[in-house]
N, C-alpha and C positions, 0 to 999 in steps of 0.2 A: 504494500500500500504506500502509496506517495507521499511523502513528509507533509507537516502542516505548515502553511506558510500566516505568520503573523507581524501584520503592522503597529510598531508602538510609536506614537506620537506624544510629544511633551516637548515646553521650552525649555526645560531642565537637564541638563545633559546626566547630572548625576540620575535622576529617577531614570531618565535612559538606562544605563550603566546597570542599573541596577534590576532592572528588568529583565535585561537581556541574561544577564549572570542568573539570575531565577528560572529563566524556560528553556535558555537552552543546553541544556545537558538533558530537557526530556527529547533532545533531536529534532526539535521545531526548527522549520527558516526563518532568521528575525531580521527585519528590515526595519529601521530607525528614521524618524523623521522630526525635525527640532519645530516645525511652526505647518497651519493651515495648508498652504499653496507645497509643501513637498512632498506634503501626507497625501494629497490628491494625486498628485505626478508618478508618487509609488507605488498605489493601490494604482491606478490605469496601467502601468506598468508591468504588477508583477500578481497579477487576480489576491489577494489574500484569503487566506480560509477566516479570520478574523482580525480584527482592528482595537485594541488597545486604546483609546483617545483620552488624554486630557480634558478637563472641561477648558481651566480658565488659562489660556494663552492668548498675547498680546496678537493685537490684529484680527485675524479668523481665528473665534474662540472654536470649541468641542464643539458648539450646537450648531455651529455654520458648516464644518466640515460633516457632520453626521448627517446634512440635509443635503449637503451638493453629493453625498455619496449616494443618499437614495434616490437623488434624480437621475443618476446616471445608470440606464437599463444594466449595464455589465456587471458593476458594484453593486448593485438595487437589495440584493441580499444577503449581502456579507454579513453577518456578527456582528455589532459593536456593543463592546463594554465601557461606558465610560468611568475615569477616576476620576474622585472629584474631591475636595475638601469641602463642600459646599453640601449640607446636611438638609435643607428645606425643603419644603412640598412644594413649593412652583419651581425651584429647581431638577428635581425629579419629575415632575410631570411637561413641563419643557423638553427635558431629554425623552420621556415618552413620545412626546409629541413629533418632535422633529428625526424619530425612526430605534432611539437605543434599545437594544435587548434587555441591559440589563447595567446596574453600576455597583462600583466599589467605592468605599468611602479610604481618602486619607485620615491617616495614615492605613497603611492596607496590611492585611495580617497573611504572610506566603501560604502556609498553609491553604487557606481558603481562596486566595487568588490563582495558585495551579488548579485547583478543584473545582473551581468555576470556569477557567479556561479549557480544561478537557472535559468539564461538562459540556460544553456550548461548541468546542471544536465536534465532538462525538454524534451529537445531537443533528450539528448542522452537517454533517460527511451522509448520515441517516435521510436527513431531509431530502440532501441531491440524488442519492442514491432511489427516493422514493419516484421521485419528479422523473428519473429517466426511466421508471419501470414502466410507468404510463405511456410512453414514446413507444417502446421497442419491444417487444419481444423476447430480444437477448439479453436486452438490460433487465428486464423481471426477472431473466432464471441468475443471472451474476448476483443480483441485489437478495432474493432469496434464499443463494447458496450463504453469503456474508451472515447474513441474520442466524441461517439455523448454525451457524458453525459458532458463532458468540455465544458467547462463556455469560453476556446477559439477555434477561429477556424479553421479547420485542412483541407487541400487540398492537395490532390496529382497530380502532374501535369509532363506530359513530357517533354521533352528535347525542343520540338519544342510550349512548354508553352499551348497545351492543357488538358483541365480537365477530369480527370480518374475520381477523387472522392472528393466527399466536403461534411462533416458533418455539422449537422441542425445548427450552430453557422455563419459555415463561407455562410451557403445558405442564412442566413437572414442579411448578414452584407451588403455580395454583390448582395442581392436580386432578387437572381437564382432562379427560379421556376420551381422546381421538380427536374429531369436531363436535363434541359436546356443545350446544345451543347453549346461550344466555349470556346474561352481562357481566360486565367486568367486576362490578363490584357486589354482585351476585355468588359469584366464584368465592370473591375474598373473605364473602360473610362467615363462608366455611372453615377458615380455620385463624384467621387475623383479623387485628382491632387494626380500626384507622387511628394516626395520631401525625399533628393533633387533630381532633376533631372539627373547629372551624376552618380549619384548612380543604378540608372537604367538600364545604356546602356548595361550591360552584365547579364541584365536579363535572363535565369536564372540559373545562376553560382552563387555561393556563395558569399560572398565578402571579401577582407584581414580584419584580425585584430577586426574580427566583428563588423565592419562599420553599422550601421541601414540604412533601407530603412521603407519609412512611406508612408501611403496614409494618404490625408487630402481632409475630407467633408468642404467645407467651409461653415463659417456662413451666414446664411439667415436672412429675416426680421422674420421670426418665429420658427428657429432653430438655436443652439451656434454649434460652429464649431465641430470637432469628430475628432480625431486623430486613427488612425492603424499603431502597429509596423508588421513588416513583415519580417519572420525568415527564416531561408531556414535551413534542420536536416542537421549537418555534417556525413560524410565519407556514404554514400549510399552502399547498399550491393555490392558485387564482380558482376559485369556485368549488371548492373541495371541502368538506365539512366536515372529513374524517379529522382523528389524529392517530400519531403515531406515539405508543405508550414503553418507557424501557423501564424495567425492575433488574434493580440491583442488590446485590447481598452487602450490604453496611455492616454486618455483625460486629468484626472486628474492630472497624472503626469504633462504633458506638459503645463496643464495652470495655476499650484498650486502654479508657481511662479509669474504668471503676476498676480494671484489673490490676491497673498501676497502684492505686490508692490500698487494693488489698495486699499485693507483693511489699509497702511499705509499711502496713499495717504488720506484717509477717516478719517483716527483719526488724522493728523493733520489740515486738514483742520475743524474737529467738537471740534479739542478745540482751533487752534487758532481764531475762531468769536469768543465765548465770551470772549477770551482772553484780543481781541483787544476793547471791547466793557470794558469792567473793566479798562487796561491799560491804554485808552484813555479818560475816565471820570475820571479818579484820577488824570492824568496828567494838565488836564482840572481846576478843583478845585486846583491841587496843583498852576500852573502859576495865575489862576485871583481870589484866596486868600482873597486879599483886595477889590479889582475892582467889582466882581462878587456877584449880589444882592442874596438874600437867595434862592427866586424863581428859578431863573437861575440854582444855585448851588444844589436845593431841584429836578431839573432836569435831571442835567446831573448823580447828584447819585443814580437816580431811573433808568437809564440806565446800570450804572456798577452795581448796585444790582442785576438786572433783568439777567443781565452776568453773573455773580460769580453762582446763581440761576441757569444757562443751562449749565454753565461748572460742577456746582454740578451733577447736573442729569445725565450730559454723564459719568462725572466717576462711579456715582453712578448706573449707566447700568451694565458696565464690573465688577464692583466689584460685584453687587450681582451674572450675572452669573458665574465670577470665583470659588465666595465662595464654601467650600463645603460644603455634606449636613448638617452635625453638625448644620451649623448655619443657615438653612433653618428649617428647621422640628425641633419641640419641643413636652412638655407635652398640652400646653396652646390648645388643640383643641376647636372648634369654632362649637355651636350648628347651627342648622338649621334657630331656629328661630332669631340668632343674622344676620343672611345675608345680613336679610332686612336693617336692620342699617347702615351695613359693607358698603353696596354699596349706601347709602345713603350719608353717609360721603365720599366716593371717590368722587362721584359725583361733589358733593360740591367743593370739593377740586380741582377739574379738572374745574369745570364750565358747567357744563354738565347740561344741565336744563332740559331736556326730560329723564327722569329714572321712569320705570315703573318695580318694581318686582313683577312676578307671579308665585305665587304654590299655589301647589290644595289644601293643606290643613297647618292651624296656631296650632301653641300652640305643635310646635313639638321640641321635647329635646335629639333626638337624634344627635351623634357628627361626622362633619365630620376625617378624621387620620391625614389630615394632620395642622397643626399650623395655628395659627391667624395670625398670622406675613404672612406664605407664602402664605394662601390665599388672606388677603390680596395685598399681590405680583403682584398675578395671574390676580384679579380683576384686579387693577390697571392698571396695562399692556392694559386687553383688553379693557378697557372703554379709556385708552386714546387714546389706536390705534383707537377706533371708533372714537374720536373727531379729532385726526389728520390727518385721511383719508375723514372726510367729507367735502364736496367742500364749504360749508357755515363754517365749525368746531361749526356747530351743532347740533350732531346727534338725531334724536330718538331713545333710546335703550330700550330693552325688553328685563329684564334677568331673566330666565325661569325654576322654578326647579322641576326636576320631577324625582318620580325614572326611575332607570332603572332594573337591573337585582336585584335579591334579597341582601341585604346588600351594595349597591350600590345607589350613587345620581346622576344626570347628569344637568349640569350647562349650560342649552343654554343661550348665550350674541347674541342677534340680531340686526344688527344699519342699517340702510336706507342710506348709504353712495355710497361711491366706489364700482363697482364692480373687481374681479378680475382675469386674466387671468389665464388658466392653465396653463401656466412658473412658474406665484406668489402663487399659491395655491402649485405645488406641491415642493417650495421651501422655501415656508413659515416658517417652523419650524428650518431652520436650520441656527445657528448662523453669524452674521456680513451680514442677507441678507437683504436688502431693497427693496420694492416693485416696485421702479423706475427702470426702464432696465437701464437710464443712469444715473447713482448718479450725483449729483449735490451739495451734503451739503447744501443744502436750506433746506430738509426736519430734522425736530427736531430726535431726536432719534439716536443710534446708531446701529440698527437690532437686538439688541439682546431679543427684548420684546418675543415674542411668543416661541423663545431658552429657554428663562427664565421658563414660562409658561411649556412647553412641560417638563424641567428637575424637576421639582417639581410635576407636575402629574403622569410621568414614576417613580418616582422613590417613590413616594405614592403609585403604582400599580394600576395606572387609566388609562385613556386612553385620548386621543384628537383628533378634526379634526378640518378641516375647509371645508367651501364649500361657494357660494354663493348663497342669496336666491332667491327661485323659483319664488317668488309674485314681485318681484320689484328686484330695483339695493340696492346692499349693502353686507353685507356679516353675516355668522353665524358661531361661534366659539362652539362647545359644550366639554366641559371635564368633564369625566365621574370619578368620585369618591369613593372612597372606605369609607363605614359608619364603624365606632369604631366598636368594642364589646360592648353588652348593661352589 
């Protein structure tokens, strides 16, 4: 698909400057024009997919250039967003008037200014695409190959909000079967609230200023909530009463701050316990000094020790996944036959009294690629997640090696523990997440063990999974490894 070509007009060379640095690394064309008369010369020039316009510039302000643009049949439908410092309602309806899509106010927030610009680029690529299927024959089947093959989903719908057409995205969001008859917001009523709701009432008209309208799935006892943005294409062809409707998945967006606010909520609460556990044993000995027999004292230090000891570990979580690889992976590769040792000593080290290593065959010297250090890591992680997920914390494990594909090992860790849901399996790997639906800080850890794990096998060129096993309750981790050159 052909780059997007967009026009930014301003007398300010800095807001230039600065614009440009913002959109083009998304691989936009950006052409720059300082006043009224070059912005015109370059938009004739060079078609743009959209126009960027200042309002207040000296001479041909915004509102002059955004009106010689719609007289001009070639330009008549470009895009423009105007920036403006200028906050007022006859200001904005002026720029209504004399043709804007849509404006931002100064100062402008990036975030929201890329996301209106590839809103409105997206939208208007949709529109042209609509306008030539009506022409040709073969622009219908190109324009409808595009729609079903997007990853969003695209409905056409009339005046009176019945559905003409909806590609395979938007049939399985709104879980329309086949050409199922009825309306669009018909469909919705079946499993999504509108919000907000006066956003709604003049469905389906466009809305000022590019206002959002959202559908929301809400959360279940075995589904998270799902968020849809919902767009409506500007300027519809000359006597055409349809529109053209795209749903999008927002999930992420819309919950990546309340996930942020709980991941902060999580690391304060996981370092101030042993915080308070150190602070208050040392305060403890500091007051009763004299008074406080050895015993006592031999007590409450084995408290703040045991502290300092879980405030280490939780740093020492986020620090190894931060690291990068430099200081994971080295030359020190770790043969086969040292494994047996390797996880011997974790064991130990954990408390872990059930450790049984089996492979088919001893006295082997070939090396796995990646480091003793991050295997050891790796081990670590998953013997302790088996100890801290078992209801007793103590597990039976069975770590299992066998090849797999040629020059390859694969490391099955098996424990008799927890079993775990498909939510926790298929979110297992990805970093700050904990098994618990509702965190608590009771549980040791900071989620980053199997994050940890999973970037030291990817990035060894191995592979991992998880599953739970078939014979009983518990679970089976295998990562699959890449053997040296002999």
């Amino acid at each position: 698909m052909d780059r997007s070509t967009i026009l930014l007009v301003d007398d300010n060379p800095q807001i230039l400057a600065i614009l440009s640095d913002l959109l083009r690394p998304l691989d936009y064309r950006i052409f720059c024009a300082i006043n009224g008369s070059e912005a015109l010369e370059l938009a004739a020039a060079n078609q743009p997919d959209l126009v960027l316009l200042d309002v207040m510039m000296p001479g041909m302000d915004g509102f002059s250039v955004c009106q010689a643009l719609r007289a001009d049949p070639r330009l008549a439908k470009v895009p423009v967003i105007m920036i403006t410092a200028l906050d007022d309602r006859a200001s904005r309806l002026r720029g209504f008037e004399v043709g804007a899509d849509d404006f931002i106010g100064k100062p402008f927030d990036y975030v929201e200014l890329r996301a209106r610009v590839s809103t409105v680029l997206r939208l208007n690529r949709y529109r042209l695409l609509l306008e030539e299927q009506e022409r040709t024959a073969v622009e219908k089947a190109r324009f409808a190959w595009v729609v079903e093959q997007s990853d969003d989903g695209y409905l056409i719908i009339t005046e009176d909000d019945r559905i003409q057409y909806s590609n395979q995205r938007a049939r399985e969001l709104l879980s329309i079967i086949d050409d199922e008859p009825g309306t669009f917001l018909g469909h919705v009523a079946r499993q999504y609230s509108l919000a907000p709701q006066q956003a709604w009432a003049s469905w389906p008209q466009p809305l000022p200023a590019g206002a959002p309208r959202m559908l929301v799935r809400p959360e279940t006892a075995t589904a998270a909530e799902f968020w849809l943005q919902v767009d409506l294409a500007t300027h519809p062809p000359s006597g055409d009463d349809r529109h053209v409707v795209r749903l999008r998945d927002v999930t992420a967006q819309i919950t990546s701050q309340r996930d942020m606010w709980t991941f902060h909520a999580m690391v304060a609460h996981k370092m101030r316990t042993p915080l308070a556990s150190i602070l208050g044993g040392l305060n403890l000995i500091s007051d009763s000094n004299t008074s406080m027999d050895r015993a006592g004292m031999a007590r409450i230090a084995g408290v703040a020790i045991a502290g300092a000891r879980r405030l280490q570990g939780e740093i020492d979580d986020i620090l190894n996944y931060l690291r990068p690889p430099a200081d994971l992976y080295g030359s020190d590769q770790i043969t086969l036959d040292d494994i047996d040792a390797m996880v011997a000593e974790i064991a130990s080290d954990l408390q872990i009294a059930h450790v049984e290593t089996i492979r088919d065959s001893t006295d082997d010297h070939r090396r796995i690629t990646v480091a003793r250090h991050s295997l050891d890591v790796t081990l670590r992680e998953l013997l302790k997640n088996a100890r801290k997920f078992h209801p007793d914390h103590d597990p039976l494990v069975h770590v299992t090696i066998t090849p797999a594909t040629e020059g390859q090992i694969t490391l099955r860790i098996a424990d008799d523990g927890t079993s775990l849901s498909p939510e926790q399996i298929a979110s297992a790997w990805r970093p700050y997440y904990q098994g618990e639906r509702s965190f608590t800080g009771q549980v040791e850890g900071m989620g980053l063990g199997l994050a940890l794990v999973a970037r030291i096998v990817y990035a060894a060129g191995g592979r991992c999974a998880i599953a739970n096993r078939g014979d009983g309750p518990g679970v089976v981790v295998e990562i699959t490894l890449p053997l040296a050159s002999q």
